[in-house]
C-alpha positions in Angstrom: 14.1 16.5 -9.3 14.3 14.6 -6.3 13.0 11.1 -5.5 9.7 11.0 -3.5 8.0 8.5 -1.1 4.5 7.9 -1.9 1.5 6.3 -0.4 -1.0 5.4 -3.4 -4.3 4.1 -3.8 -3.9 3.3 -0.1 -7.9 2.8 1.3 -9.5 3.2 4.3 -12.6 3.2 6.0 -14.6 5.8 7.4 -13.9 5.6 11.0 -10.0 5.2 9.6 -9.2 1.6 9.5 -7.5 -0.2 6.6 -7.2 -4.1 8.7 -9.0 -5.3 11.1 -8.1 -7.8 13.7 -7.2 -11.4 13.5 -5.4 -11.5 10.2 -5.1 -14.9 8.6 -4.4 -16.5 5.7 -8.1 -16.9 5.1 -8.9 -13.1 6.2 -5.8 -11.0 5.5 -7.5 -8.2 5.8 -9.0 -9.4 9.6 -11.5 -11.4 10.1 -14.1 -8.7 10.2 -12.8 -6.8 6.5 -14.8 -7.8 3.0 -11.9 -6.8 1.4 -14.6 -6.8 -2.1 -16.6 -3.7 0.0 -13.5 -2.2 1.0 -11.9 -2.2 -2.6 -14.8 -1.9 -5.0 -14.0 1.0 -6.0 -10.7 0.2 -8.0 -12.0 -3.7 -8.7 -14.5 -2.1 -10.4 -12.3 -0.1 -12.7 -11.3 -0.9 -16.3 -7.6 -0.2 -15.1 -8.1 -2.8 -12.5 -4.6 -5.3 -13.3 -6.5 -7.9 -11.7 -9.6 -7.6 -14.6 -10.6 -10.3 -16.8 -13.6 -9.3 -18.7 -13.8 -6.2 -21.0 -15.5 -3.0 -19.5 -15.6 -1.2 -16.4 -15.7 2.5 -15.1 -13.6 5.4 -16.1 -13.1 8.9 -14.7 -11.4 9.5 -11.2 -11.3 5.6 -9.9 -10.0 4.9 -12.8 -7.7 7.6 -13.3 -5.7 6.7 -10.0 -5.7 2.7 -10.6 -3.7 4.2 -13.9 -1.5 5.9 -11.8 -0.4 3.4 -9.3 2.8 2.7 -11.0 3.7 6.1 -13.1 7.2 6.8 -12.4 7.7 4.3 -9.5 11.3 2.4 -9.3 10.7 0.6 -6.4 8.2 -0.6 -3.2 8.7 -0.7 0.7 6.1 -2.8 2.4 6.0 -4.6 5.7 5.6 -8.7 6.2 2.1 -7.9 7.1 1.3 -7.3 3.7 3.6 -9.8 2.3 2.8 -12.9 4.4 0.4 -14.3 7.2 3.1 -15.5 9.3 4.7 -14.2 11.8 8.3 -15.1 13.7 11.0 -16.6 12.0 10.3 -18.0 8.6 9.4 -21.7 8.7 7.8 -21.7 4.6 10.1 -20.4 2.3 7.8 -21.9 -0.4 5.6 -19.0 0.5 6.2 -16.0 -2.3 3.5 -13.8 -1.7 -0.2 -13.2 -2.4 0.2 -12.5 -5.4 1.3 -15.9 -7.7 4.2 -15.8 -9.8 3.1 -12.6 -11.9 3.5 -10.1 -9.0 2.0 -6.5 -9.5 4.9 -4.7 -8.6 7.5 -5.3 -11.7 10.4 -3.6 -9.8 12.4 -4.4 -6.8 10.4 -4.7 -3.7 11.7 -4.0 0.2 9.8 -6.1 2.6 10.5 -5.2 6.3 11.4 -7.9 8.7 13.0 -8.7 11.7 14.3 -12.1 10.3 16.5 -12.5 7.6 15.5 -14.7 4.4 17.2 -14.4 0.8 15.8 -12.7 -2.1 14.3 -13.9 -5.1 12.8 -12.8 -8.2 9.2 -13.7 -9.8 9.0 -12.8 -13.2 10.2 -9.0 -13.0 9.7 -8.2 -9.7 12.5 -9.0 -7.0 11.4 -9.3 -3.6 14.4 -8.3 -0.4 14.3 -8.9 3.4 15.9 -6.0 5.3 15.5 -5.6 8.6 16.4 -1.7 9.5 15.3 2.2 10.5 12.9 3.3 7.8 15.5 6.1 6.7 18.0 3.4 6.0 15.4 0.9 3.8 14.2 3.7 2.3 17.6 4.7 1.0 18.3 1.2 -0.3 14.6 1.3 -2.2 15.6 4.7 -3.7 19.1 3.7 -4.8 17.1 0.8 -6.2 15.0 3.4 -7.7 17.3 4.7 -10.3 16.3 8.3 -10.0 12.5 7.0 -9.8 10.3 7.4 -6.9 9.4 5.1 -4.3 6.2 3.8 -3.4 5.4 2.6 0.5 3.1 0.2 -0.1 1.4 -0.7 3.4 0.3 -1.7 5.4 -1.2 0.5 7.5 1.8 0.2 10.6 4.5 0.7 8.2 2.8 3.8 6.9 2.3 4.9 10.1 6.3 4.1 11.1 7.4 6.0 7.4 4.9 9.1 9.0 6.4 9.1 12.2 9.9 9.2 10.9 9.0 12.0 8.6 9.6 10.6 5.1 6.5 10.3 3.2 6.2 13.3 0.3 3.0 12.5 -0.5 -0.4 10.4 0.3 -3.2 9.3 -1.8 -6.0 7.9 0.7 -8.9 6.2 -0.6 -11.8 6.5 2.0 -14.5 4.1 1.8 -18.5 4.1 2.5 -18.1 1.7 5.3 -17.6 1.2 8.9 -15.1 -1.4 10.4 -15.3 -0.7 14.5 -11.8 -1.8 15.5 -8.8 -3.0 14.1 -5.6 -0.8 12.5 -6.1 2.8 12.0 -4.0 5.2 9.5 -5.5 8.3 11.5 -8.6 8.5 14.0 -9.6 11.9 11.6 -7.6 12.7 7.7 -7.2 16.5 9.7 -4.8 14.5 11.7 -1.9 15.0 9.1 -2.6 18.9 7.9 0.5 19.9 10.7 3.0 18.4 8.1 0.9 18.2 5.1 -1.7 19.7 2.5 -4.8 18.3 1.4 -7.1 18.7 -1.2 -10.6 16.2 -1.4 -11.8 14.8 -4.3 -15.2 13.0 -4.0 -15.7 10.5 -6.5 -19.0 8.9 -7.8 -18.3 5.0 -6.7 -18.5 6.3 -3.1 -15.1 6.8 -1.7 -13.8 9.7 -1.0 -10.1 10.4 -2.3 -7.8 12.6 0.3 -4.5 14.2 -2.0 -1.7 14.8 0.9 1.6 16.5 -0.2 3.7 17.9 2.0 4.0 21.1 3.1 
């Protein structure tokens, strides 16, 4: 079987934008993005990696936070979602969001124009590559080891993976709220049925999840 590119759990809101503008370290999903409205429906799961307190919901929500790493060998994302800064790197001591337990626990691709070495945080391994999407993504699937590969976001690298052709298959969550300006995946989901089937799953949190695989 052979390895796909997939886009999981990644949300939205309803007029189609997943950051808004002036991203910061303090708002790095814009200034104008509650990240805890965008996202409540997986924070509020009992899947949820980030949980501390027994409980939450099952059912759909919960069924995709489960799924977000089934049979995934390896992760492409762009130093948008890695890091607030921008130009050449002047902190190496910045690692990431995500402390030194990352979520990823396999070797992660981060695109960038300016070279930096790898390292590892517990058993995730983070690269620098700067290159054409088919050429990183043939690095992340050799990486892989016959598993699939996850592009993780955000929401211009997505939209540079769609462009080029290369993503199998799409999971977008759409959320109950409006954002007004910032990055868009699509200005309407119907933009992606030339290339790509859909089904629509409503779900009782709110959002609406939108299954794309392609045609």
């Amino acid at each position: 079987m052979s390895q796909l590119l997939k886009v999981q759990n990644f949300t939205v809101s309803a007029d189609g934008v997943a950051a808004g503008e002036e991203q910061s370290l303090e708002h790095p999903f814009g200034r104008a993005v509650d990240p805890g409205r965008l996202f409540t429906w997986a924070f509020h799961t009992a899947s949820w990696p980030g949980r501390t307190e027994p409980g939450g919901s099952r059912g759909l929500d919960d069924y995709f936070t489960r799924d977000f790493s089934h049979n995934i060998g390896a992760e492409i994302m762009g130093r948008n979602k890695f890091s607030p800064q921008r130009g050449p790197w002047e902190d190496h001591n910045w690692r990431g969001w995500w402390g030194d337990e990352p979520p990823f626990h396999t070797p992660v691709f981060v695109l960038t124009h300016h070279p930096r070495p790898s390292f590892t945080l517990s058993d995730t391994t983070f690269h620098f590559v700067d290159g054409d999407p088919a050429s990183v993504l043939e690095q992340a699937k050799e990486a892989a080891q016959g598993r699939d590969v996850r592009l993780g976001g955000g929401v211009s690298t997505i939209r540079e993976f769609l462009d080029a052709d290369l993503v199998d298959t799409l999971q977008v969550a759409v959320a109950p709220v409006t954002i007004g300006s910032g990055l868009r995946l699509w200005d309407s989901p119907d933009d992606l049925l030339d290339r790509f089937h859909r089904d629509v799953v409503p779900s009782p949190s709110g959002v609406t999840h939108h299954l794309f695989w392609r045609r």
